[in-house]
C-alpha positions as CSV (number, residue, x, y, z in Angstrom):
1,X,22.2,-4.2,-10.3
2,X,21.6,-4.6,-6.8
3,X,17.7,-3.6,-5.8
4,X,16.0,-2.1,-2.4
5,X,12.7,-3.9,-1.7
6,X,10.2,-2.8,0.7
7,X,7.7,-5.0,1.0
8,X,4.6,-5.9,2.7
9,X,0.7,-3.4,2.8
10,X,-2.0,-4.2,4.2
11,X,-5.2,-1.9,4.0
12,X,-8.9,-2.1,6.1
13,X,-12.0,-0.1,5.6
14,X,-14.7,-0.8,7.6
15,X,-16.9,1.9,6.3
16,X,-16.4,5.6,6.4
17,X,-15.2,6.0,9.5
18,X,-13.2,3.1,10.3
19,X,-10.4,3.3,7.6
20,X,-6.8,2.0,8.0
21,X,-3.6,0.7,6.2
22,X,-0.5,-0.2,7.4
23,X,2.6,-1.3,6.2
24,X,5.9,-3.3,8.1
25,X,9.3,-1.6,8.2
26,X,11.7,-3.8,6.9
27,X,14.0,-2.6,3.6
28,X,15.5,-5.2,1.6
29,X,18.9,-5.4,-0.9
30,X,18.6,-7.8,-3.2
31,X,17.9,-11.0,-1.9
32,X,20.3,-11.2,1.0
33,X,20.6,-8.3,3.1
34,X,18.0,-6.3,5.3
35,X,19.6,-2.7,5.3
36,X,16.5,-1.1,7.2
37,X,14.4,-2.5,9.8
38,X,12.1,0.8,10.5
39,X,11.2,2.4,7.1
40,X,7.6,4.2,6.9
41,X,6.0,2.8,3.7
42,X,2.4,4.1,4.5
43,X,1.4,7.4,5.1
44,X,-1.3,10.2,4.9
45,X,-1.9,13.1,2.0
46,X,-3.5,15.5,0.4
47,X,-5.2,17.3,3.4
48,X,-5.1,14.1,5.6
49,X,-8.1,12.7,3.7
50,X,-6.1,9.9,1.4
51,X,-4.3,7.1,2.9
52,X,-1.0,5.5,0.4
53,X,0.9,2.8,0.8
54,X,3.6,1.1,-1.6
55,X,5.7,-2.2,-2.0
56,X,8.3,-2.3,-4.3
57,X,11.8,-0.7,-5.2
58,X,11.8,2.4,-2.5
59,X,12.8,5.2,-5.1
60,X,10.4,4.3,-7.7
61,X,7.6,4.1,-4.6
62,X,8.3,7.3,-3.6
63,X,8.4,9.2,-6.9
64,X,5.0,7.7,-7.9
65,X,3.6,8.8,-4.5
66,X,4.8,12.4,-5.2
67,X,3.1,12.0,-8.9
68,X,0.0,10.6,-7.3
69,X,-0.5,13.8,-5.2
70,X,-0.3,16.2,-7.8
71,X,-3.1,14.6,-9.5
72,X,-5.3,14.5,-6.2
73,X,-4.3,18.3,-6.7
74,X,-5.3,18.2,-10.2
75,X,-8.2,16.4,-9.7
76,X,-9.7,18.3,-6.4
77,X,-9.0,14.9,-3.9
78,X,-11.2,12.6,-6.5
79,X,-9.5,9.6,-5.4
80,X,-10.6,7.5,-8.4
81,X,-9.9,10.1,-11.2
82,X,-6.4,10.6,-9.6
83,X,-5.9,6.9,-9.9
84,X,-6.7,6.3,-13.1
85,X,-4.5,9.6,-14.5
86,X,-1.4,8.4,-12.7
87,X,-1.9,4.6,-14.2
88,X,-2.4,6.0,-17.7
89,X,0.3,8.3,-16.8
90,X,2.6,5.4,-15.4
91,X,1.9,2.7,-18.2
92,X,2.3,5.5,-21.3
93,X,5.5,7.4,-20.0
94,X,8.6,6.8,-21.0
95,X,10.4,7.4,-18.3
96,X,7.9,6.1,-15.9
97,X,7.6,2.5,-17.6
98,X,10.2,0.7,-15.6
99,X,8.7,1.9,-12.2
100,X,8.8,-1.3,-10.2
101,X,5.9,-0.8,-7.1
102,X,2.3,-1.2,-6.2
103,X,0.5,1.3,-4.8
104,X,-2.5,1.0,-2.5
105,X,-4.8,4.4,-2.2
106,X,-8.1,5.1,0.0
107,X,-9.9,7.4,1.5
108,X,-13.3,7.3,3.4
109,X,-15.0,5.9,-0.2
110,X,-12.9,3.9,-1.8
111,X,-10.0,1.8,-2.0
112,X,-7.9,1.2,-5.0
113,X,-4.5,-1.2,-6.4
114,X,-2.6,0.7,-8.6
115,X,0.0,-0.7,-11.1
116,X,2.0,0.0,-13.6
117,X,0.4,-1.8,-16.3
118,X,-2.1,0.5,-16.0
119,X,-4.5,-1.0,-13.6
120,X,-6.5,0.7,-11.3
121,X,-8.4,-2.7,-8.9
122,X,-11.2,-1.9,-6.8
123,X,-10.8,-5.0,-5.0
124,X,-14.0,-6.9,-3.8
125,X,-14.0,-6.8,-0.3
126,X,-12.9,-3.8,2.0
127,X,-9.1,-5.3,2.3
128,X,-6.2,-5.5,-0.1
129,X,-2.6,-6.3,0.5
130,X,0.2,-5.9,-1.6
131,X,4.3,-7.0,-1.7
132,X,6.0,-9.6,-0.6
133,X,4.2,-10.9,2.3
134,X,0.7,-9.9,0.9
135,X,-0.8,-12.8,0.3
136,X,0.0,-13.7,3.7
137,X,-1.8,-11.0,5.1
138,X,-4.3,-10.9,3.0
139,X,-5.4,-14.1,3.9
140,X,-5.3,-12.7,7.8
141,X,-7.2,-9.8,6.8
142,X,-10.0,-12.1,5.0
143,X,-10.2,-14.3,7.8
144,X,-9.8,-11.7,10.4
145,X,-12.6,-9.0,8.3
146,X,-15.1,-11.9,7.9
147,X,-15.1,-13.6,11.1
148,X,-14.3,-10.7,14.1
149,X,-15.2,-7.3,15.2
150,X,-11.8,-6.4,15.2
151,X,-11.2,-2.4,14.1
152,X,-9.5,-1.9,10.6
153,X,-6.5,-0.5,12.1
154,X,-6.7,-4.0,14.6
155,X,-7.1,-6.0,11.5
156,X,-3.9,-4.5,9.9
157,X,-1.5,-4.8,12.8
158,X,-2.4,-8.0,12.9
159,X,-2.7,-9.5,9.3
160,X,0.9,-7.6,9.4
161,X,2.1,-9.4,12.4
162,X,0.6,-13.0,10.9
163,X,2.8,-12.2,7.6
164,X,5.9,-11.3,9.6
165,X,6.1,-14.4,11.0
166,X,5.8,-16.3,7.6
167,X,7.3,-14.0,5.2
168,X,11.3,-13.1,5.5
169,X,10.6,-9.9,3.5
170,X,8.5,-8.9,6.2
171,X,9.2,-7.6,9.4
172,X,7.3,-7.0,13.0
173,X,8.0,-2.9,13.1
174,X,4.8,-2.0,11.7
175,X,3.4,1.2,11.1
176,X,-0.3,2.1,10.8
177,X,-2.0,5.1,9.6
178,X,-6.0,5.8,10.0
179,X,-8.7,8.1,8.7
């Protein structure tokens, strides 16, 4: 069975009010082919206040963002309850088991890794990045968070930029969204 991919995230919070993730465009089939080169992977929700971001198959991505908003609904924009009810959710369904994505989530507090084993990672530093390219990028971010005054939103574009030029999952039509 032939797969979409979409690939690389990279997310930046440099305290409340300097929050950003951003994701590049490029859509994957199988191992071969790039059938999209601008596909939005990040994007706001729930009232603007919670930034999402996924890498993986595109379906699956976007039917566990859909779950994940109903249980910021459910869970009055708690960012970490939401996340932990969708993992328990996404490793103990059925149906929901073979889900193949990653799914970053922030807001002005926090900012999470969620999988489908049922991990929720609050990673240690204020930068994640997931898919393909992500180690890539996040070794841009790291260097780029630790070492420059650079904006999270600056820090993105560019940790995105350094793992385009690396990573052939990873393209240069980025997209970045900000709190």
């Amino acid at each position: 069975m032939v797969q979409f991919h979409a690939t690389t995230i990279c997310a930046v919070r440099r305290g409340p009010d300097d929050v950003a993730i951003g994701g590049d465009g490029q859509v994957t089939m199988g191992e071969t082919a790039i059938m999209k080169n601008g596909a939005k992977k990040v994007k706001k929700i729930y009232k603007n206040q919670v930034l999402t971001g996924f890498a993986g198959s595109v379906a699956d991505a976007f039917s566990l963002t859909e779950k994940f908003e109903k249980k910021l609904e459910e869970h009055g924009g708690n960012l970490k309850r939401a996340a932990v009810d969708l993992a328990q959710l996404w490793r103990s369904d059925k149906g929901m088991r073979n889900l193949e994505a990653l799914m970053i989530v922030m807001d002005r507090e926090d900012l999470l890794v969620i999988s489908g084993n049922g991990e929720v990672i609050a990673p240690d530093q204020d930068f994640v990045a997931i898919g393909s390219g992500g180690n890539y990028a996040y070794s841009a971010a790291n260097a780029l968070f630790n070492h420059t005054d650079m904006s999270a939103a600056e820090i993105v574009e560019e940790s995105l930029k350094i793992a385009a030029s690396i990573c052939v999952y990873t393209n240069d039509h980025i997209s970045v969204e900000r709190l």
